[in-house]
C-alpha positions as CSV (number, residue, x, y, z in Angstrom):
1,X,0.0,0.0,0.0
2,X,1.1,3.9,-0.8
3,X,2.7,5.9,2.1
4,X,0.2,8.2,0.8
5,X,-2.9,6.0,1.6
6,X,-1.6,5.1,4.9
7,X,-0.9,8.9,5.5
8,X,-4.6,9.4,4.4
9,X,-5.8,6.5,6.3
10,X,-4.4,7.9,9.4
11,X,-5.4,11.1,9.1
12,X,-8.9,10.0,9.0
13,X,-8.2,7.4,11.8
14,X,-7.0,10.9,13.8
15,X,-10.3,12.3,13.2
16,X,-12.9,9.6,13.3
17,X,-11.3,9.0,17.1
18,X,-12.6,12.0,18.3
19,X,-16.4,10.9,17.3
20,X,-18.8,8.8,19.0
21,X,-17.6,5.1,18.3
22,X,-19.5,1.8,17.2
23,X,-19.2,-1.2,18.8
24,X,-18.1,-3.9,15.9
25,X,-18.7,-7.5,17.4
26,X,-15.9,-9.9,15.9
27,X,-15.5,-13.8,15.8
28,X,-12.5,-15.9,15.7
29,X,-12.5,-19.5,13.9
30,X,-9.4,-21.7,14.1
31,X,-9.2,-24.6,11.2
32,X,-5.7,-26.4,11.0
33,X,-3.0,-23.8,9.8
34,X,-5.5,-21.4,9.1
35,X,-7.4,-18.1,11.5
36,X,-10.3,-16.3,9.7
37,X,-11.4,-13.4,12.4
38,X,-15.2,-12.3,11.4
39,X,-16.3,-9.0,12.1
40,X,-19.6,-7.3,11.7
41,X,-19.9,-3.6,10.8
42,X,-23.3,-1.8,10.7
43,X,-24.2,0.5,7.6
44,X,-23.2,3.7,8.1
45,X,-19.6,3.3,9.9
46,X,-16.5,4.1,8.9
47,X,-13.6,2.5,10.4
48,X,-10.1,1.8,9.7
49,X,-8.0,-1.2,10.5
50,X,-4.4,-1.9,12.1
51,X,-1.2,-2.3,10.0
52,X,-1.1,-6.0,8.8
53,X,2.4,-7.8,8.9
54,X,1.4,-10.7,6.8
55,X,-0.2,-11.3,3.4
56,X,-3.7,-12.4,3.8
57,X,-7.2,-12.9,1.9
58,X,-10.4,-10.7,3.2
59,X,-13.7,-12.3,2.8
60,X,-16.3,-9.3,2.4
61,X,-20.4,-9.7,2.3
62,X,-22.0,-6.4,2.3
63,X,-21.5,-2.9,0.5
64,X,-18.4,-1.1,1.6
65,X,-16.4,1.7,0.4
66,X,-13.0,0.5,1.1
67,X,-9.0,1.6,0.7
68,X,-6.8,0.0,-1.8
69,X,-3.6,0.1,-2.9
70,X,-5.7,1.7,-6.5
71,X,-7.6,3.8,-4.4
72,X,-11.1,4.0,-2.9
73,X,-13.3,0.7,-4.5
74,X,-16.8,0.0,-4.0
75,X,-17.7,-3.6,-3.3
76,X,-21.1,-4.1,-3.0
77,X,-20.9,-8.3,-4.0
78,X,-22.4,-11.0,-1.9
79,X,-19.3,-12.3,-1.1
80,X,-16.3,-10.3,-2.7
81,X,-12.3,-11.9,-1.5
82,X,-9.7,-9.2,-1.5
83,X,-5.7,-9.8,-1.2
84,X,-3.6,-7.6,0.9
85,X,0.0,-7.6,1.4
86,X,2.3,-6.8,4.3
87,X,2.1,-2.9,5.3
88,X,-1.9,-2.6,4.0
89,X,-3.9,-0.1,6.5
90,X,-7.4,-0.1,5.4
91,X,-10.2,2.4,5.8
92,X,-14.0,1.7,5.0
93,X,-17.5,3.0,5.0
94,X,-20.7,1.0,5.0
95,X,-23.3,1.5,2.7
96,X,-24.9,-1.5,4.3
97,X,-24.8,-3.7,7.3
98,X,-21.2,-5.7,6.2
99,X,-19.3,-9.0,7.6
100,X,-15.2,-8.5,6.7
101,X,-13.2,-11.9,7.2
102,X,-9.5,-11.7,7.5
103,X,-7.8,-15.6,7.2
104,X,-3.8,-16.2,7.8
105,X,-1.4,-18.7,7.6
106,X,-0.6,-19.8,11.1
107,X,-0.9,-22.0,13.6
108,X,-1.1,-20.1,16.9
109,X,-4.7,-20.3,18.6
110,X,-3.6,-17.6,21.4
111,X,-5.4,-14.2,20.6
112,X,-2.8,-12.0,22.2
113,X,0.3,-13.8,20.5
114,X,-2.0,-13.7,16.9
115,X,-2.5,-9.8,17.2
116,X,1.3,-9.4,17.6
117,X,2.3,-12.1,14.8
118,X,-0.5,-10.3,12.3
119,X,-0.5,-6.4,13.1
120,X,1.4,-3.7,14.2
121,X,-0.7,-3.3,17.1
122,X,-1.0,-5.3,20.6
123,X,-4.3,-6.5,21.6
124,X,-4.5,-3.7,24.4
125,X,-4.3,-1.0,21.8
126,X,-7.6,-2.9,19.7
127,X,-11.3,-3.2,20.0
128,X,-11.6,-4.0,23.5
129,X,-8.3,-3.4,24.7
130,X,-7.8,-0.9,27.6
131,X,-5.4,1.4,25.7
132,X,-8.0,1.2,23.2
133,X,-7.7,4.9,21.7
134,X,-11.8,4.5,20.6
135,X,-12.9,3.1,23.5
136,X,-11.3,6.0,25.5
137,X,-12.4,8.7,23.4
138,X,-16.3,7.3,24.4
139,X,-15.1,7.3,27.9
140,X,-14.1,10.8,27.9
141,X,-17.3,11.9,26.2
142,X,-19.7,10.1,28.1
């Protein structure tokens, strides 16, 4: 992915933090080898992801306007698969209530160790984490 669509992709990050933030529930499904985390995002949200350190396949059911290394692409398919490569920071909007699937390569089945081995993130700093920087930003405005 561009340094300038990560750059843009964090600049919107910085500024959808400061807003009210939606709760996107997420799955986790282990299958020899292989992780798929499932997450459901309700139409109307926009939301960008962590840093991936791996290359992976995305699994997308729903209508989402979504970051790529091309630009800003609709996909609005039942089912829709999507490569990214090392580096990719994605941003979306929903046009409609959406399910994204991510699935590596690995064999770990301890969700603290995956977050470290797939993102440039730890699982504090994600949905649900304490150092969560959305979750805090609700906190603060609530």
């Amino acid at each position: 992915m561009s340094l300038d669509m990560i750059d843009y992709v964090n600049r919107l990050e910085a500024e959808v933090s400061k807003l009210p933030q939606k709760d996107c529930p997420v799955w986790h499904h282990f299958a020899p080898g292989l992780y798929a985390r499932c997450m459901f995002i309700s139409a109307g949200v926009v939301l960008t992801g962590a840093v991936h350190k791996t290359e992976h396949l995305c699994i997308v059911s729903g209508h989402i306007d979504v970051t790529t290394d091309d630009g800003v692409r609709t996909i609005d398919h039942p089912h829709f698969i999507l490569s990214s490569k090392p580096g990719t920071k994605r941003a979306g909007y929903t046009h409609a209530d959406t399910y994204w699937t991510t699935v590596h390569a690995t064999d770990e089945t301890d969700l603290d160790k995956l977050v470290e081995e797939l993102v440039e993130a730890t699982s504090q700093q994600l949905l649900g984490g304490s150092e969560n920087i959305q979750i805090l930003n609700n906190r603060l405005k609530g």
